[in-house]
Steps between C-alpha positions, in 0.01 A plus 500: 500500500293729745511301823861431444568896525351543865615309789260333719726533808487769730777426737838301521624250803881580564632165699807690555817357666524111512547477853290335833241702686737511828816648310285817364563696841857438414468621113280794564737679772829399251363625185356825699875515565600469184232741334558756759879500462419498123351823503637718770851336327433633145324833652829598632713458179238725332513737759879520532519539152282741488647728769852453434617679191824299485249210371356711235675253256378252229580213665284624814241624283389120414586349865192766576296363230578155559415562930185641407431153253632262788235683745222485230563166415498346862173735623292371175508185642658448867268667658184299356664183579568602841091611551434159382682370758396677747148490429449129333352658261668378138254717253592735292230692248534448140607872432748528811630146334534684149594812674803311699633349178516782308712709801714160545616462157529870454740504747679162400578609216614874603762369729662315212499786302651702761784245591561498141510857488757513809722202328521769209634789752738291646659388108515886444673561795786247496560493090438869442563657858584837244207498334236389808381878576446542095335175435301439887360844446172563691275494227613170376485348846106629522436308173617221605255500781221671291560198264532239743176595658302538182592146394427356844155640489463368145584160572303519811207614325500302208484213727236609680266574216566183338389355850220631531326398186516128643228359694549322867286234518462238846862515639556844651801334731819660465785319669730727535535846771427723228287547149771350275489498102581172473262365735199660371574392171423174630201544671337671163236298317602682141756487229838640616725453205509868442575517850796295497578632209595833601655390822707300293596825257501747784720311727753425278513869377444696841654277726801310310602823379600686841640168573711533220601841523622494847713155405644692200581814757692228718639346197646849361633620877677130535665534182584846611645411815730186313643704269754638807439308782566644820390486863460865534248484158315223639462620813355823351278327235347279784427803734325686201317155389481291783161581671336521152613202428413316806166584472474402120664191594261432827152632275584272223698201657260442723215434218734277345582357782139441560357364188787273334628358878159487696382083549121617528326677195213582745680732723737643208279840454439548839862457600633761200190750625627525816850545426420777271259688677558437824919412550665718247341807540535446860889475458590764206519769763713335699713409191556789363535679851731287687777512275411850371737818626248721338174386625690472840601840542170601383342361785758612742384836377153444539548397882723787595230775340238301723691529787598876431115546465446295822730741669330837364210359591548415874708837551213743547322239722834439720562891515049582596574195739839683693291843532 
C-alpha cells in the first residue's frame, strides 16, 4: 500500500477546447472577451453595492457574494486555459492541478449555496412581506453565507484529500481545459470506490439540496400568487423574482440541458464547464442589472459623483490656466 499513496506524476497535460489549431486566434480573443467582461461586470455590482446605501439590503448582500463567486470561479480556471493557448503549452504541475480543483469546486458549490440562499429571500419577501425585516435580519443573512462557505470548503476539501491519496501512474493526459474531478479519477491507477462514494453522498446532499430549496421557494411564491390572481400581483412578484430566477433557471437549465440532451458523451463536461464558468457568470450582472431600478440608479449615482469629481478637479487647473 506504500507506492499507491505517492503519485509518480509530476505534471498534468490539459488538451483543452476541442477545436482546430486555426480557430484558436478566434477562441482566445472571444473568451478574453468574455473573461474580461466577467470580471469588470461582477466588480461593478460589488462596488455599487457597496457605495450605495440604498443596496444595503439582504437580497444585495448575496448578489455581492455571489459576484465575488462568479469572478473566482471564472479566474481559477479561464485564465490558465487561455495561457495554454497562447503559449501551446498544455501542462499543468501536479499541485497547481490539485490546487485548481480544490478552488473550482469550492466555488461550485458556493454559488449553489448562495442561489439557494437568495431563492430563500425572495419566499420571505413575497409570503411574509410583514415579517421580511424580522426574519432577513443581518445576522441571519451572514450565516447563511458563513454556512454556505464553510460547507463549500468542506466538500472541496474532502475531495481533495481523498485525491490525493491515489497514485497517477502512465497517463497524465487530461482532456479537458481545466483539472476536472471526474477526469482525474480516470487517469488514477488506484481504488476509487471511496472516491465515488462520497461524490455520490456529497452531491446528493450539497448539491440536490439548494436545488430543492430554491424549487420549494418557487413552489410556495406560485401558490402564493394563485391564491388571488391578479396582473398587478404578478407583475410585482416577477419584478421581485424575476432576475433571480432567470439566473437559477439559466445556471441549472443549462446543465440539464447539457447532460440529458447532448448526442456526444465526450464533449458533455466540457460543454457544462464552460457554461458555468465562463457564460453565466458572464451574464448574472447583466441579469440582475438590466431589469434592476435599484442597481440602475446606483450606477447613475456613481457616474454623476465621477463627473462632479471630474469637475472639482479640472476647476483649479482651468482658473491657474485663465491667470
Amino acid at each position: 500500500m506504500g507506492p499507491e499513496n505517492q503519485s509518480s506524476v509530476s505534471e498534468f497535460l490539459l488538451l483543452g477546447l476541442p477545436m482546430r489549431p486555426g480557430q484558436q486566434r478566434g477562441f482566445f480573443t472571444l473568451f478574453l472577451g468574455m473573461y474580461l467582461t466577467t470580471v469588470l461586470g461582477n466588480l461593478l455590482i460589488i462596488l455599487l453595492i457597496r457605495l450605495d446605501s440604498r443596496l444595503h439590503t439582504p437580497m444585495y448582500f448575496f448578489l455581492s457574494h455571489l459576484a465575488f463567486s462568479d469572478i473566482s470561479l471564472s479566474s481559477v480556471t479561464v485564465p490558465k486555459m487561455l495561457t495554454n493557448m497562447q503559449t501551446q503549452r498544455q501542462s499543468i504541475p501536479y499541485v497547481g492541478c490539485i490546487a485548481q480543483l480544490y478552488f473550482f469546486m469550492i466555488f461550485v458549490c458556493l454559488d449553489n449555496f448562495l442561489l439557494a440562499a437568495m431563492a430563500y429571500d425572495r419566499y420571505v419577501a413575497i409570503c411574509h412581506p410583514l415579517r421580511y425585516t424580522t426574519i432577513m435580519r443581518e445576522g441571519l443573512c451572514v450565516l447563511l453565507v458563513a454556512v454556505s462557505w464553510i460547507l463549500s470548503c468542506g466538500t472541496a476539501l474532502s475531495h481533495t484529500l481523498l485525491l490525493v491519496r491515489l497514485s497517477f501512474c502512465a497517463n497524465n493526459i487530461i482532456s479537458h481545459f481545466f483539472c476536472d474531478l471526474a477526469a482525474l479519477l480516470k487517469l488514477s491507477c488506484s481504488d476509487i470506490f471511496l472516491n465515488k462514494l462520497v461524490i455520490s453522498a456529497e452531491g446528493g446532499m450539497l448539491l440536490f439540496l439548494p436545488l430543492c430549496i430554491v424549487l420549494g421557494s418557487y413552489v410556495c411564491i406560485g401558490s402564493i400568487i394563485l391564491r388571488v390572481p391578479s396582473s398587478e400581483r404578478i407583475f410585482k412578484a416577477f419584478s421581485t423574482c424575476g432576475s433571480h430566477l432567470f439566473a437559477v433557471s439559466l445556471y441549472y437549465g443549462t446543465l440539464a440541458g447539457v447532460y440529458f440532451f447532448s448526442s456526444s458523451w465526450d464533449s458533455k463536461d466540457i460543454i457544462a464547464s464552460v457554461m458555468y464558468t465562463v457564460v453565466t457568470p458572464m451574464l448574472n450582472p447583466f441579469i440582475y442589472s438590466l431589469r434592476n431600478r435599484d442597481i440602475k440608479q446606483a450606477l447613475e449615482m456613481c457616474v454623476n459623483r465621477v463627473n462632479i469629481f471630474k469637475r472639482q478637479s479640472l476647476n483649479p487647473l482651468i482658473a491657474v490656466r485663465s491667470k
